[in-house]
Every structure is written in structure tokens, then in C-alpha cells.
N, C-alpha and C positions, 0 to 999 in steps of 0.2 A: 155352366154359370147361368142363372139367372136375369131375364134380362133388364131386370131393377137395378142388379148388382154391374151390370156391365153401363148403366145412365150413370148411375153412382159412381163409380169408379170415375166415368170421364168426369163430373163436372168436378169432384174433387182434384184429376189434373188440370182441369180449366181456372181453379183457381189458385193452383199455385202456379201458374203461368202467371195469372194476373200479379201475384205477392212478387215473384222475379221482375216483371216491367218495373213492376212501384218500386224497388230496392235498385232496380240499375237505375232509374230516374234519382235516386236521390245523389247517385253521383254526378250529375250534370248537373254545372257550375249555376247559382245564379247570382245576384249582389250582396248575399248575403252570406253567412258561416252557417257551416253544417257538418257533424264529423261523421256523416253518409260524402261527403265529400271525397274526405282521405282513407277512409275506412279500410278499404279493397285494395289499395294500392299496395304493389307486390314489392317486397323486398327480399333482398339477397343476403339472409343471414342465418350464424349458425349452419356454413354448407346449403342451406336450401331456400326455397323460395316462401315467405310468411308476411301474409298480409299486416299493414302498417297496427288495426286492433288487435292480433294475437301477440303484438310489442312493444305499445306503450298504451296510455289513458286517452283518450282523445275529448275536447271540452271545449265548449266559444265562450268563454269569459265576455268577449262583447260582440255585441251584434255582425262586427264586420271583423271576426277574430279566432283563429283557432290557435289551440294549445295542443301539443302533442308532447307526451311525458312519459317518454321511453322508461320499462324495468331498472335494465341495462345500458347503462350507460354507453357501453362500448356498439350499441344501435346506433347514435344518436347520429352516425358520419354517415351508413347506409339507408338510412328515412329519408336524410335530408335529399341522399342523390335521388333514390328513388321519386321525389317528390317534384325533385327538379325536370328531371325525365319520362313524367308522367302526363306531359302536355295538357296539363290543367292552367297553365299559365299563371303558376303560380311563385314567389319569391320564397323558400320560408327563411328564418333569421334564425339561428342557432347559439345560445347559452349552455353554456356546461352540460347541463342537464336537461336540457326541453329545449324543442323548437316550436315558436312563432309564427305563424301563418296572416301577414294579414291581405284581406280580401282587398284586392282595388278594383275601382269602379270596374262595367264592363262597358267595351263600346257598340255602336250598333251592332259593328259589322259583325263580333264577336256575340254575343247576344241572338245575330242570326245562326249563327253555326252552331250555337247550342241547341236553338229550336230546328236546326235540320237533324242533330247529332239525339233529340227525342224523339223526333218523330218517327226516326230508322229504328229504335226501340220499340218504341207503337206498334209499327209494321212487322217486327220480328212477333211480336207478341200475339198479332192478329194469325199471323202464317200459323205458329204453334199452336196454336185453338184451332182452327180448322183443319190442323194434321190429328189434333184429337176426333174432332168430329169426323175426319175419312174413318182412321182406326174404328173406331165407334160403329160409325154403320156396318162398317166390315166386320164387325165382330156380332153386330146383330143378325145381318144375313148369313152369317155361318150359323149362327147357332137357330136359324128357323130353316137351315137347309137338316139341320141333325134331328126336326121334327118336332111333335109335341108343341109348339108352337103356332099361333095363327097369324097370319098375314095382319087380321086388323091387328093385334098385338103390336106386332112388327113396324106398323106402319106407323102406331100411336107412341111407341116409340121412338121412332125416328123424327117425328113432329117436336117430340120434348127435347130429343137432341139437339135440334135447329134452333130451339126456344132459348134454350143455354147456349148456346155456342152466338147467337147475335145479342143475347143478354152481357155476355163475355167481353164482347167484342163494343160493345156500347159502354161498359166499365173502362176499357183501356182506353178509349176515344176520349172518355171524362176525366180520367188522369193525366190523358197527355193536355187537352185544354188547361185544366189547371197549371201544371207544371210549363207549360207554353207563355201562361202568362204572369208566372211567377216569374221567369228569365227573362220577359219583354218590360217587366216593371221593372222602374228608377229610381 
């Protein structure tokens, strides 16, 4: 392999690392609706385990509101436990047909735990970039140990790889700020 194709390869897992942080960040709660909120949340139906979007519509009608609009009616009993059981701290309110979610305030103390429960994402995100970058180099010095290869090659590679891998890691730092103070706002 190529050692273009071996830069390439990592920064394209470096950035679906980053797409993973930003997609578990939107499930962390903040005072507002969001149906990244409920989305993931696993439910025990049909025999197996299916997240809450593979089972109904998910929508915030208003700012501080979600709507969830089961296919299947015969969901509507397993969303709602799931929902409750899902330590989002959430009530939802159940009609025939669709359950209601509405958001209430958050308090500090809760507000802080979301900002610890992001920032433990951040940090998982930072670790999996830098397990790209070990792989990475290790796959460069193998492939300049199999030859045809030159050291500065090797070396100018490995400098690009450092350049993405703290360019990465400056990306997730700026999504968790944001989302830090998307959950500290009232």
C-alpha cells in the first residue's frame, strides 16, 4: 500500500470518529427538543432490540416538545417504558397513538452531569484518533521496513499524520465547547 493511501485512509477514520462524537453528543440532553435526543434509544420489540427511529416519526412540534408517532400502534407501550428507562429524565405522556415528550427545565446540578457525561464522549473520541494515529504509523514503518521507501518519505509522512490527528482532536474540542454551552444555557 501506498503511503498516501495509508494518510488517507487514516484521516478518513479520523473523521468518522469525529461524525460518531457529534451524533452521540446529540443525545445529550440540553433545554431544548431534539429527536437526536430519542433517536437511539433501544427498544424491545418484535422479539428484538430496535431503536426508537426504525419505529415511529420522531418531530418537536415546539421548542420544548417532542412527538413520537409510532407505525404500530401496538409499540406505543414498549417506546414509552424504554423511554422511561432510559435515564434521560424524561416523563413522556401517551395517547392512543403517539407519545409526548415534554422537555422540563434542567437544574444546575443536572446540566452539570450532562457536561461531564460530554465531555467523557470528547475524551473517548480524542483516545480513537490517537489509536488511528499509533495504527498509522505502525503501518507506515512497516511498509518502509518492506523497502522502496525513504526515511524522509516516512518521516513527512508521519508529520502529516500528527497534523490531522491534532487537527482532529481540535475539531472535537470545538464541538464539545459548543455543545457544553448549549447544555450550560437557560
Amino acid at each position: 500500500m501506498a503511503l498516501d493511501d495509508i494518510v488517507l485512509e487514516a484521516e478518513e477514520k479520523m473523521a468518522k470518529t469525529e461524525e460518531v462524537v457529534v451524533h452521540e453528543f446529540a443525545g445529550v440532553r440540553t433545554g431544548k427538543a431534539s429527536a437526536g435526543l430519542v433517536e437511539n434509544i433501544l427498544v424491545e420489540a418484535y422479539g428484538s432490540q430496535m431503536r426508537i427511529r426504525e419505529l415511529a416519526g420522531i418531530t418537536c412540534p415546539e421548542p420544548r416538545q417532542i412527538l413520537i408517532q409510532p407505525w404500530d400502534a401496538s409499540t406505543v407501550g414498549p417506546i414509552e417504558k424504554a423511554i422511561q428507562k432510559s435515564n434521560l429524565g424524561l416523563n413522556p405522556a401517551t395517547d392512543k397513538k403517539f407519545i409526548r415528550i415534554v422537555i422540563p427545565e434542567l437544574s444546575e446540578e443536572r446540566r452539570t452531569e450532562f457536561t461531564k457525561i460530554a465531555r467523557k464522549m470528547a475524551e473517548d473520541g480524542r483516545v480513537a484518533i490517537r489509536h488511528i494515529r499509533r495504527d498509522t504509523l505502525e503501518a507506515l514503518k512497516k511498509e518502509s521496513k518492506q523497502g522502496g521507501v525513504t526515511e524522509d518519505q516516512v518521516g513527512a509522512m508521519e508529520k502529516e499524520v500528527q497534523k490531522l490527528t491534532d487537527q482532529y482532536i481540535k475539531r472535537i474540542d470545538e464541538h464539545l465547547t459548543h455543545k457544553e454551552k448549549e447544555i450550560m444555557t437557560v
